[in-house]
C-alpha positions in Angstrom: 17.1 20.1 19.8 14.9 22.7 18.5 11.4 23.1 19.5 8.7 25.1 18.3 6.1 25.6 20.5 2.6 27.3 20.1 0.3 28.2 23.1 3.5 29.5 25.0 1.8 32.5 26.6 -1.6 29.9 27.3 -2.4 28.0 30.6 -0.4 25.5 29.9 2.3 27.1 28.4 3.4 28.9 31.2 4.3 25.8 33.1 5.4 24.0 29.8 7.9 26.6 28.5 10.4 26.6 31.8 10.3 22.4 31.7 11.1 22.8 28.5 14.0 24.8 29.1 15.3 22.9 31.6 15.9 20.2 29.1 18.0 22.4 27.5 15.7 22.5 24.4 16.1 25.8 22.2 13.1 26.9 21.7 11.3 28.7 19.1 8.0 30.5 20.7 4.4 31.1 18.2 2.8 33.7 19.8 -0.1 36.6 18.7 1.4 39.4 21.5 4.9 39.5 21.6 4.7 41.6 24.6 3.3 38.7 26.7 6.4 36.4 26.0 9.0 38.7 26.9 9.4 36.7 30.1 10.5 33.5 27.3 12.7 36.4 25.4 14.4 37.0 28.1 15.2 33.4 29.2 16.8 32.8 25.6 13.6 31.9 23.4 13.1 32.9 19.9 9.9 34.9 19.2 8.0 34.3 15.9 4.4 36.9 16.3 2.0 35.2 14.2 -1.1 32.8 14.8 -2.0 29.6 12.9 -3.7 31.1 10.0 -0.9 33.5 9.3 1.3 31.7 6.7 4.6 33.1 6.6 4.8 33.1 10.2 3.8 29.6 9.9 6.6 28.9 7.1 9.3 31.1 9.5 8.3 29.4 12.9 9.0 25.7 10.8 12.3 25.9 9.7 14.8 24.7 11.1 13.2 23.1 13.7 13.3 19.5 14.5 10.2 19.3 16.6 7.0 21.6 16.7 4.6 20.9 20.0 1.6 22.4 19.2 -0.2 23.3 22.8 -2.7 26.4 21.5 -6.1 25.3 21.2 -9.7 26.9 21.4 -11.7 25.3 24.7 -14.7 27.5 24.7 -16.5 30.5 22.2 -19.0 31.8 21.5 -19.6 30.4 18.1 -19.8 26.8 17.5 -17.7 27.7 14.2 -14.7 28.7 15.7 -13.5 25.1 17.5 -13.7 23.9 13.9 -11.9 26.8 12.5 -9.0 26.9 14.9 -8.9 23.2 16.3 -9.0 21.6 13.3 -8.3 23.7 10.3 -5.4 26.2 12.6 -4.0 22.4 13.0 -4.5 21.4 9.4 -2.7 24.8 8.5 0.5 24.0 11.2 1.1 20.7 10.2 1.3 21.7 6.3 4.0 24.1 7.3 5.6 21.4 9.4 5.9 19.1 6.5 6.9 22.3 4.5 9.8 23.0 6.4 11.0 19.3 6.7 10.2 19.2 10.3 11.0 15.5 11.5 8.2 15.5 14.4 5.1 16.9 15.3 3.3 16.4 18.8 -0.8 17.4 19.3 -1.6 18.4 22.4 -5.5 17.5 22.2 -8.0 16.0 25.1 -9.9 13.3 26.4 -13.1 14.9 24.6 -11.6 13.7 21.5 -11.5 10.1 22.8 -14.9 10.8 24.6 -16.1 9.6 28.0 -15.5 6.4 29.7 -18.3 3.8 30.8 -19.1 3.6 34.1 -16.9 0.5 35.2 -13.3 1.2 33.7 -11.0 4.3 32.4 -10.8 4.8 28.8 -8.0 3.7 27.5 -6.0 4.6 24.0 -7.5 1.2 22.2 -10.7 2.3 22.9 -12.5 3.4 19.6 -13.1 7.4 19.7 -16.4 8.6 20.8 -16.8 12.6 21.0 -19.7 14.0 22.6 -19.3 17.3 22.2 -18.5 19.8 19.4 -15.1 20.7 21.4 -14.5 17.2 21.6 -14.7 16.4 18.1 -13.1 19.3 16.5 -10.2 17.9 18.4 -10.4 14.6 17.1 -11.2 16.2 13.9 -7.6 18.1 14.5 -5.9 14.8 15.3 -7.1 13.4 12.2 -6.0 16.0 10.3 -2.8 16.3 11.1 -2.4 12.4 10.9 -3.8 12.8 6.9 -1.2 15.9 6.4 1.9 14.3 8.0 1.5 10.5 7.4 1.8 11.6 3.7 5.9 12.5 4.4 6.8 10.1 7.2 6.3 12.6 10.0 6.4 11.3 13.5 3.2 12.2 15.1 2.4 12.0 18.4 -1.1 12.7 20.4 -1.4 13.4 24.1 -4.3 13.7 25.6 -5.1 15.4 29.3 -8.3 15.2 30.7 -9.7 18.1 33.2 -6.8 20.5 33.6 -6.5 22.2 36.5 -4.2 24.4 39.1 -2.4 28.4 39.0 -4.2 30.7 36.4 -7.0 28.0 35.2 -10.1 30.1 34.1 -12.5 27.0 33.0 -12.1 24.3 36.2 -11.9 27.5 38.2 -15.5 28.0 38.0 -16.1 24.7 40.9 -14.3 26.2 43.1 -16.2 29.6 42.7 -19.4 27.7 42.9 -18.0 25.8 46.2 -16.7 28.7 47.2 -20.3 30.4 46.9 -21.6 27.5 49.1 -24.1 25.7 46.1 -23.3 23.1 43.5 -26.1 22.1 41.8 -26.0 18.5 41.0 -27.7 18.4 37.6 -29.3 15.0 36.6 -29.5 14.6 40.3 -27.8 12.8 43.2 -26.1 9.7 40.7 -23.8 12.7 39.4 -22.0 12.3 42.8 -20.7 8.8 41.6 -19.2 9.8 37.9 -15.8 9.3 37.8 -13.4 11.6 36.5 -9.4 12.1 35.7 -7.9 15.4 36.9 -4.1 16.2 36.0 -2.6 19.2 37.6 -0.8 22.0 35.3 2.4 21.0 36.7 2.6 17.9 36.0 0.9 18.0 32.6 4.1 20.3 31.9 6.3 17.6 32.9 4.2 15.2 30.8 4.2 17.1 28.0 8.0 17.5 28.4 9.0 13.9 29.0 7.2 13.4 25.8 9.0 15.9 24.1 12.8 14.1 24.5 11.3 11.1 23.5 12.6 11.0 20.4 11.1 8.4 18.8 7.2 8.8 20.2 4.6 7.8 18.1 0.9 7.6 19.3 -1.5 8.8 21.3 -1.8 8.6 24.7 -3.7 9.9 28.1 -1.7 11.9 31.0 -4.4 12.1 33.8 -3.4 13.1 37.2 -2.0 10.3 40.0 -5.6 9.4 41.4 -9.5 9.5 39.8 -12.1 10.7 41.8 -15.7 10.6 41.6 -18.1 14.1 41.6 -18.8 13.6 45.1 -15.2 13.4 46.2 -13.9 16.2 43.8 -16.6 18.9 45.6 -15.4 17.3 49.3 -11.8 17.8 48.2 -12.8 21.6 47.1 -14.7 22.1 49.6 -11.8 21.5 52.6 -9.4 23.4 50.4 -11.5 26.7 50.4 -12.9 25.7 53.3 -16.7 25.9 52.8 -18.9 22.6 52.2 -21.3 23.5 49.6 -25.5 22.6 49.5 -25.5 19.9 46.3 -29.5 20.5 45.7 -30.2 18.0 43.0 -31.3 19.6 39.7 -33.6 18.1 36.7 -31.9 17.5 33.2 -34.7 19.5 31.8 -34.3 22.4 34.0 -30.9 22.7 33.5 -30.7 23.0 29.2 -33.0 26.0 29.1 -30.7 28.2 31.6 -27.8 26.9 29.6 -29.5 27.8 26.4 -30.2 31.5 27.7 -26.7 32.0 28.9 -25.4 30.7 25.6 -27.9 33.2 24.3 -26.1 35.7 26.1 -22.9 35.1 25.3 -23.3 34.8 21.9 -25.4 38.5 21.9 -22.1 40.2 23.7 -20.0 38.2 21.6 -18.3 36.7 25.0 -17.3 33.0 26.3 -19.2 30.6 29.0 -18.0 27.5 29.8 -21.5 27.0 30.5 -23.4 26.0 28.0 -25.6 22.6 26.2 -22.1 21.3 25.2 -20.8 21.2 28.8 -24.4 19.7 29.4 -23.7 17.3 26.7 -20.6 16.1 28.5 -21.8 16.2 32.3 -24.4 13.8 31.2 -22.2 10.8 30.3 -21.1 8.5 32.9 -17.7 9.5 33.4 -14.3 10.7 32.2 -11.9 8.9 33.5 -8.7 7.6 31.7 -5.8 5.8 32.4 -2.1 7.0 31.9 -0.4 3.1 32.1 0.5 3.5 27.7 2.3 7.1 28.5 4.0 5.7 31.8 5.7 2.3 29.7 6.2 4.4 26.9 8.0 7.8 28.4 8.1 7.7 31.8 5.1 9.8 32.4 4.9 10.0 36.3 2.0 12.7 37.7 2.7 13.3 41.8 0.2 16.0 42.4 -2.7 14.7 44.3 -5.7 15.8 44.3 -5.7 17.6 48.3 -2.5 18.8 47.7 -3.2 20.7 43.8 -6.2 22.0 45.3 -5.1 23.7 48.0 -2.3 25.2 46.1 -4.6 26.3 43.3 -6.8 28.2 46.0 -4.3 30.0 47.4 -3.3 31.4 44.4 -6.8 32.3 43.3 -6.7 34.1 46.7 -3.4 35.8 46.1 -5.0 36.8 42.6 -8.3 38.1 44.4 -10.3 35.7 42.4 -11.6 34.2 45.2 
């Protein structure tokens, strides 16, 4: 089978492309630098430079391919704009060359911010109606939607997966709680109830195995969650950070209306020296709900998908290589 992938050089994508190849896949790799996938060149992949709005690299990377896996995707900027311009539109723009090219499948790597958060009692699950909070979250459902629209039209196969947080090796965004933990203070905005919010963590790993398992499935249709093998509430998250750097942080409770002008400012910032923050009133927007938790029983019946990494066991790993990597 032949795959092409985009996002290969990404997060994710360094874990993804070697489960890939140990399926035996041949893979076809989308990437802006070819000099950060020689690694993939090197292991036997085929290199297409290009990005999603550059059509003939587009109409190059799609032929011939049975399957595209489209992984890239725009978590934080500086301008609002760009999630719509590259999470829905770069998607719009992929799928058309997909359907172009005759490709038979296509499989969205998207989030649980498209689904939106989870109520306070239960995981969200994939028959729950789609409730975005934030403008990351909906330009990903907006970038499901649209290649549903694009590919439905042909008889494409399409096939959603959603991860919630994404952690482990090389992570820039979930990276910043262990920085804070590591700093000894985690402000609990909203105040001490945040301790209770559940969430679903999947380590990189096993998101890679996900995403693969899904991948030789060849007959997936869908959408469904892969969160980690256990959820955890706030509280237990910053206990579980805290023993694997080794520091228990101060959690001083902090006022919602405190905390949205300092995330205004350094939005302010950012924006002014045209540079990311995870912080920001989006992130806000999300920390305020009553949870993000999701449940992986639909992608388990339907592919096998089986997460091992626990939560003690990916965070110790993940700080020792941010402490390899002097990061912490």
């Amino acid at each position: 089978m032949r795959v092409l992938v985009t996002g290969a050089t990404g997060f994710v994508g360094g874990q993804l492309v070697p489960e890939l190849c140990r399926l035996g896949l041949e893979l076809r790799l989308l990437v802006r630098d070819r000099r950060k996938a020689q690694r993939w060149s090197a292991a036997g992949a085929e290199l297409v430079e290009g990005d999603l709005f550059d059509a003939p690299a587009l109409a190059r990377g799609c032929v011939g391919v049975d399957a595209v896996l489209h992984v890239a995707g725009l978590t934080k900027t500086w301008r609002a704009a760009e999630f719509e311009r590259v999470n829905v539109e770069g998607t719009r723009q992929l799928a058309q060359a997909a359907v172009n090219a005759g490709v038979g499948r296509f499989l969205l790597v998207s989030s649980l911010a498209a689904a939106g958060p989870s109520g306070p009692d239960r995981p969200r699950t994939e028959e729950d109606p789609p409730a975005p909070v934030s403008a990351y979250g909906r330009s990903k459902l907006g970038g499901e939607r649209v290649a549903s629209e694009v590919l439905a039209a042909r008889g494409v196969r399409l096939a959603i997966l959603r991860p919630p947080i994404v952690y482990g090796e090389g992570d820039r965004d979930f990276f910043v709680v262990f920085q804070q933990v590591a700093r000894g203070l985690v402000p609990l905005v909203g105040g001490r109830a945040a301790l209770e919010k559940r969430f679903s963590l999947v380590h990189v790993r096993d998101l890679a195995r996900g995403l693969a398992g899904a991948v030789a499935r060849a007959d997936l249709e869908g959408s469904y969650f892969l969160p980690g093998p256990q959820d955890a509430s706030f509280g237990e998250v910053i206990a579980l950070a805290g023993r694997a750097v080794g520091r228990q942080p101060r959690m001083p409770p902090v006022p919602a209306w405190l905390a949205w002008p300092v995330a205004l400012a350094l939005e302010s910032a950012a924006s002014a020296l045209r540079k990311t923050t995870i912080v920001s009133r989006d992130k806000l927007t999300e920390a305020a709900q009553p949870g993000w938790a999701c449940s992986g029983d639909r992608a388990r019946a339907a592919f096998g998908y089986a997460p091992s990494i626990a939560l003690e066991e990916g965070f110790a790993s993940a700080v020792a290589w941010y402490r390899k990597e002097g990061w912490l």
